[in-house]
N, C-alpha and C positions, 0 to 999 in steps of 0.2 A: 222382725228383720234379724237376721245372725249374725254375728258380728264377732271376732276376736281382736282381740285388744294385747300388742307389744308395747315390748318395755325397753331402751336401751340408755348407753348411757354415749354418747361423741361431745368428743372436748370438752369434759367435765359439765356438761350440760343433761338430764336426764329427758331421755322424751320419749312422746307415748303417740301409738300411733292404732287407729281404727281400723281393721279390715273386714269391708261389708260382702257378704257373699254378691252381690251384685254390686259394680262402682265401676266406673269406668277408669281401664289401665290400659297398661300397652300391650298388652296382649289379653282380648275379651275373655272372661272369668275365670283370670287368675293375678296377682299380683305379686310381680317379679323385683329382686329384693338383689340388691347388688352395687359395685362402684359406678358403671357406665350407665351416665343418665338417658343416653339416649336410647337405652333396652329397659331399664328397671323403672318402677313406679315407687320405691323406699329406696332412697341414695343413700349409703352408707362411705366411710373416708375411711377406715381404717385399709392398712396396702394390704394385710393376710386375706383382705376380702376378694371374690375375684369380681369382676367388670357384670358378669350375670350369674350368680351363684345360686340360688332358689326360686321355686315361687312357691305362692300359699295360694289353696282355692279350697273354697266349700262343695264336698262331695253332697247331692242332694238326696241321693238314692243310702248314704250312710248315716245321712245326717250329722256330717263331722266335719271339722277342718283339718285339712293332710297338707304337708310341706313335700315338694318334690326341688328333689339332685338335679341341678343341671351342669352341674362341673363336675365329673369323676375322678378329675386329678386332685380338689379338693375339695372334700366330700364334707355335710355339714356336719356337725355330732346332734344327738338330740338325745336329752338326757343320758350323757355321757355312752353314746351309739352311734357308731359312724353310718350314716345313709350314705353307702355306694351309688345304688342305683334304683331306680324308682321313687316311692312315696311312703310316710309315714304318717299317721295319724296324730294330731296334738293334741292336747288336753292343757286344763287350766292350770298353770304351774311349770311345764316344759321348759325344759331350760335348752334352747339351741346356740350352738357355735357356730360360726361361720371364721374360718380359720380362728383369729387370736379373738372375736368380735362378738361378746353375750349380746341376746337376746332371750327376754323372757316372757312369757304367754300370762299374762295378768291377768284375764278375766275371757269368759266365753260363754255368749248367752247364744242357743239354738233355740227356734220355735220351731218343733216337732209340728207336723202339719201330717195329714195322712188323706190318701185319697181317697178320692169321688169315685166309687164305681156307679155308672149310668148303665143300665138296662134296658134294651127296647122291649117294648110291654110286651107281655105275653099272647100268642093265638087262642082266639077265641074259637072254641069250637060248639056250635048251635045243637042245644042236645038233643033237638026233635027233629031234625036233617043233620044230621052229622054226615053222610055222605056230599052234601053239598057244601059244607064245609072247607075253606080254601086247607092247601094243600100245605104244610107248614114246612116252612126254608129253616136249614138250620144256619147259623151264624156262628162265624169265627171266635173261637176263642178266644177273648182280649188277651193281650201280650203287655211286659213293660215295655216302652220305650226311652230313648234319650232323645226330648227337643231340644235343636241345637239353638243356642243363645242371638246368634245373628242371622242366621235366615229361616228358625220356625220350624225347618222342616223334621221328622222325628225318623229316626233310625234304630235300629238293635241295639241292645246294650252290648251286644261283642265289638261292636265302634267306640267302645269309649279308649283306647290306647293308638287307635288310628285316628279318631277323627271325625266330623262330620264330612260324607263322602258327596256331599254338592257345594260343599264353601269350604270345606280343609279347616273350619274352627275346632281347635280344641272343645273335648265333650266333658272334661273333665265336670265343668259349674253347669253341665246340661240340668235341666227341668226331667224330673224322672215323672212319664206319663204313662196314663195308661190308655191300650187303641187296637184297637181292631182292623191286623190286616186285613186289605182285598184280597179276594181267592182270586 
Protein backbone atom coordinates (compact mmCIF):
# COMPACT_ATOMS: atom_id res chain seq x y z
CA UNK A 1 0.00 0.00 0.00
CA UNK A 2 1.53 3.73 -0.65
CA UNK A 3 1.14 5.81 1.70
CA UNK A 4 2.74 9.37 2.67
CA UNK A 5 3.11 10.50 5.98
CA UNK A 6 2.79 14.64 7.29
CA UNK A 7 4.01 16.20 9.88
CA UNK A 8 2.44 19.56 11.46
CA UNK A 9 2.45 21.21 14.31
CA UNK A 10 -1.50 23.25 15.68
CA UNK A 11 -1.61 24.70 19.09
CA UNK A 12 1.62 23.62 20.15
CA UNK A 13 0.42 20.04 19.60
CA UNK A 14 2.69 17.97 16.86
CA UNK A 15 0.60 15.64 14.59
CA UNK A 16 1.06 13.13 12.15
CA UNK A 17 -1.18 12.33 9.66
CA UNK A 18 -1.31 9.10 7.01
CA UNK A 19 -2.19 9.58 3.53
CA UNK A 20 -3.20 6.27 1.64
CA UNK A 21 -3.41 6.43 -1.99
CA UNK A 22 -6.77 4.75 -1.79
CA UNK A 23 -8.95 6.01 1.63
CA UNK A 24 -12.00 7.40 1.51
CA UNK A 25 -12.22 11.48 1.44
CA UNK A 26 -14.38 14.10 -0.01
CA UNK A 27 -13.41 14.12 -2.98
CA UNK A 28 -12.61 10.16 -4.28
CA UNK A 29 -8.74 9.89 -4.82
CA UNK A 30 -7.58 12.76 -3.44
CA UNK A 31 -7.25 14.28 -0.03
CA UNK A 32 -8.18 17.96 0.37
CA UNK A 33 -6.33 19.71 3.03
CA UNK A 34 -7.74 23.21 4.11
CA UNK A 35 -9.78 25.32 6.95
CA UNK A 36 -13.47 24.33 5.69
CA UNK A 37 -14.36 20.97 7.11
CA UNK A 38 -17.13 20.63 5.00
CA UNK A 39 -14.67 20.43 1.65
CA UNK A 40 -11.39 19.11 3.16
CA UNK A 41 -10.40 15.74 4.65
CA UNK A 42 -7.15 17.47 6.99
CA UNK A 43 -8.62 20.59 8.89
CA UNK A 44 -6.08 22.84 9.55
CA UNK A 45 -6.92 26.39 12.12
CA UNK A 46 -4.41 28.48 11.32
CA UNK A 47 -6.52 31.97 9.25
CA UNK A 48 -3.22 32.23 6.53
CA UNK A 49 -4.83 28.94 5.42
CA UNK A 50 -7.63 29.20 3.03
CA UNK A 51 -11.17 27.26 3.48
CA UNK A 52 -9.81 24.66 0.48
CA UNK A 53 -6.12 25.20 -0.34
CA UNK A 54 -4.71 21.74 -1.70
CA UNK A 55 -5.07 18.30 -2.19
CA UNK A 56 -2.56 15.45 -2.29
CA UNK A 57 -3.23 12.15 -4.50
CA UNK A 58 -1.00 9.35 -5.65
CA UNK A 59 -0.37 9.45 -9.37
CA UNK A 60 -0.35 5.70 -10.21
CA UNK A 61 0.96 5.79 -13.89
CA UNK A 62 4.20 7.99 -11.86
CA UNK A 63 4.28 6.17 -9.09
CA UNK A 64 4.48 9.30 -6.93
CA UNK A 65 2.54 11.63 -4.57
CA UNK A 66 1.89 15.28 -6.15
CA UNK A 67 0.12 18.25 -4.30
CA UNK A 68 -2.19 20.25 -6.43
CA UNK A 69 -3.09 24.38 -6.07
CA UNK A 70 -6.53 25.03 -5.62
CA UNK A 71 -6.40 28.69 -4.53
CA UNK A 72 -4.29 30.77 -6.98
CA UNK A 73 -4.66 33.81 -4.84
CA UNK A 74 -2.78 31.86 -2.34
CA UNK A 75 -0.63 29.60 -3.65
CA UNK A 76 1.23 26.85 -1.41
CA UNK A 77 5.19 27.04 -1.39
CA UNK A 78 6.95 23.75 -1.56
CA UNK A 79 10.27 23.66 -0.76
CA UNK A 80 10.51 27.16 -0.81
CA UNK A 81 8.34 27.31 -4.68
CA UNK A 82 5.30 28.85 -5.13
CA UNK A 83 2.84 26.32 -6.94
CA UNK A 84 0.66 28.79 -8.98
CA UNK A 85 -1.09 26.49 -10.80
CA UNK A 86 -1.29 22.75 -11.27
CA UNK A 87 0.68 20.00 -9.44
CA UNK A 88 3.89 19.25 -8.10
CA UNK A 89 5.58 16.18 -7.09
CA UNK A 90 6.62 15.43 -3.22
CA UNK A 91 9.28 13.55 -1.96
CA UNK A 92 10.37 12.44 1.47
CA UNK A 93 11.51 15.57 3.29
CA UNK A 94 9.26 18.38 1.35
CA UNK A 95 8.61 21.12 3.30
CA UNK A 96 5.23 22.70 2.15
CA UNK A 97 3.60 26.08 3.23
CA UNK A 98 0.21 26.88 3.10
CA UNK A 99 0.21 30.49 3.80
CA UNK A 100 1.98 31.07 7.35
CA UNK A 101 1.13 26.99 8.07
CA UNK A 102 4.40 24.14 7.71
CA UNK A 103 3.78 20.97 6.69
CA UNK A 104 6.37 18.45 6.37
CA UNK A 105 6.57 14.97 4.16
CA UNK A 106 8.18 12.58 6.94
CA UNK A 107 8.18 9.49 5.27
CA UNK A 108 6.85 7.90 1.81
CA UNK A 109 6.74 4.20 1.14
CA UNK A 110 5.49 3.45 -2.74
CA UNK A 111 5.27 -0.32 -3.86
CA UNK A 112 6.27 -0.06 -7.30
CA UNK A 113 4.05 -2.78 -8.95
CA UNK A 114 4.31 -3.20 -12.77
CA UNK A 115 1.92 -4.70 -15.16
CA UNK A 116 0.42 -7.84 -16.57
CA UNK A 117 0.57 -7.83 -20.10
CA UNK A 118 -1.91 -10.80 -21.18
CA UNK A 119 -1.55 -12.07 -24.73
CA UNK A 120 -4.09 -14.02 -26.65
CA UNK A 121 -2.29 -17.12 -27.66
CA UNK A 122 -0.91 -17.41 -30.80
CA UNK A 123 -2.59 -18.84 -34.52
CA UNK A 124 -1.82 -22.10 -34.95
CA UNK A 125 -1.14 -22.87 -38.43
CA UNK A 126 -1.30 -26.84 -39.39
CA UNK A 127 1.87 -27.43 -41.35
CA UNK A 128 0.38 -30.21 -43.64
CA UNK A 129 -2.92 -28.09 -44.74
CA UNK A 130 -1.72 -24.75 -44.25
CA UNK A 131 -4.21 -23.70 -46.80
CA UNK A 132 -6.97 -24.82 -44.59
CA UNK A 133 -5.64 -23.08 -41.91
CA UNK A 134 -7.98 -20.47 -40.38
CA UNK A 135 -7.50 -17.09 -41.68
CA UNK A 136 -5.45 -15.02 -38.83
CA UNK A 137 -7.34 -11.61 -37.31
CA UNK A 138 -5.04 -9.35 -36.35
CA UNK A 139 -5.68 -7.53 -32.88
CA UNK A 140 -5.60 -4.18 -31.51
CA UNK A 141 -2.64 -2.92 -30.25
CA UNK A 142 -2.98 -2.61 -26.38
CA UNK A 143 -3.17 0.91 -25.22
CA UNK A 144 -2.50 2.49 -21.55
CA UNK A 145 -5.58 3.42 -20.07
CA UNK A 146 -6.91 5.31 -16.90
CA UNK A 147 -9.67 3.10 -14.83
CA UNK A 148 -11.79 5.59 -13.22
CA UNK A 149 -11.90 4.88 -9.39
CA UNK A 150 -15.89 5.05 -9.05
CA UNK A 151 -17.47 3.52 -11.97
CA UNK A 152 -14.54 1.08 -13.34
CA UNK A 153 -14.93 2.19 -16.48
CA UNK A 154 -11.26 2.91 -18.51
CA UNK A 155 -10.54 5.98 -20.70
CA UNK A 156 -7.46 7.61 -22.42
CA UNK A 157 -4.78 8.87 -20.56
CA UNK A 158 -5.54 12.43 -22.50
CA UNK A 159 -8.70 12.48 -19.65
CA UNK A 160 -6.60 12.54 -16.85
CA UNK A 161 -7.06 16.88 -16.59
CA UNK A 162 -10.82 16.48 -17.62
CA UNK A 163 -11.93 13.66 -16.06
CA UNK A 164 -13.72 10.45 -16.25
CA UNK A 165 -16.15 11.40 -19.03
CA UNK A 166 -19.18 8.89 -17.73
CA UNK A 167 -19.16 9.93 -13.90
CA UNK A 168 -16.92 13.49 -13.98
CA UNK A 169 -14.49 11.73 -11.21
CA UNK A 170 -11.37 13.08 -11.11
CA UNK A 171 -8.59 10.55 -12.78
CA UNK A 172 -6.07 11.97 -11.04
CA UNK A 173 -5.74 8.38 -8.27
CA UNK A 174 -6.99 6.40 -11.57
CA UNK A 175 -5.57 2.65 -11.80
CA UNK A 176 -3.25 3.01 -14.93
CA UNK A 177 -4.39 -0.32 -17.21
CA UNK A 178 -3.62 -1.78 -19.78
CA UNK A 179 -6.56 -2.86 -22.90
CA UNK A 180 -7.29 -3.35 -25.88
CA UNK A 181 -9.58 -1.03 -27.91
CA UNK A 182 -12.54 -2.22 -29.94
CA UNK A 183 -12.14 -1.54 -33.70
Amino acid sequence: MNVLTLQWQDTNQNITHNIYEQQPSKNPGTVRIGRDPLQCDIILTHPTVSGLHVEIFFHSQQQQFYLRNLRESNPPQINDKPLIRGEMALGEGSLIYLGQQKLEVTAISVHKITPTIITPPQLQIHPRYPQHSPTPVTQPKPIYGLQCSRCHKVSPAENLKIGCPWCGTSLAAAVSVLFAPSN
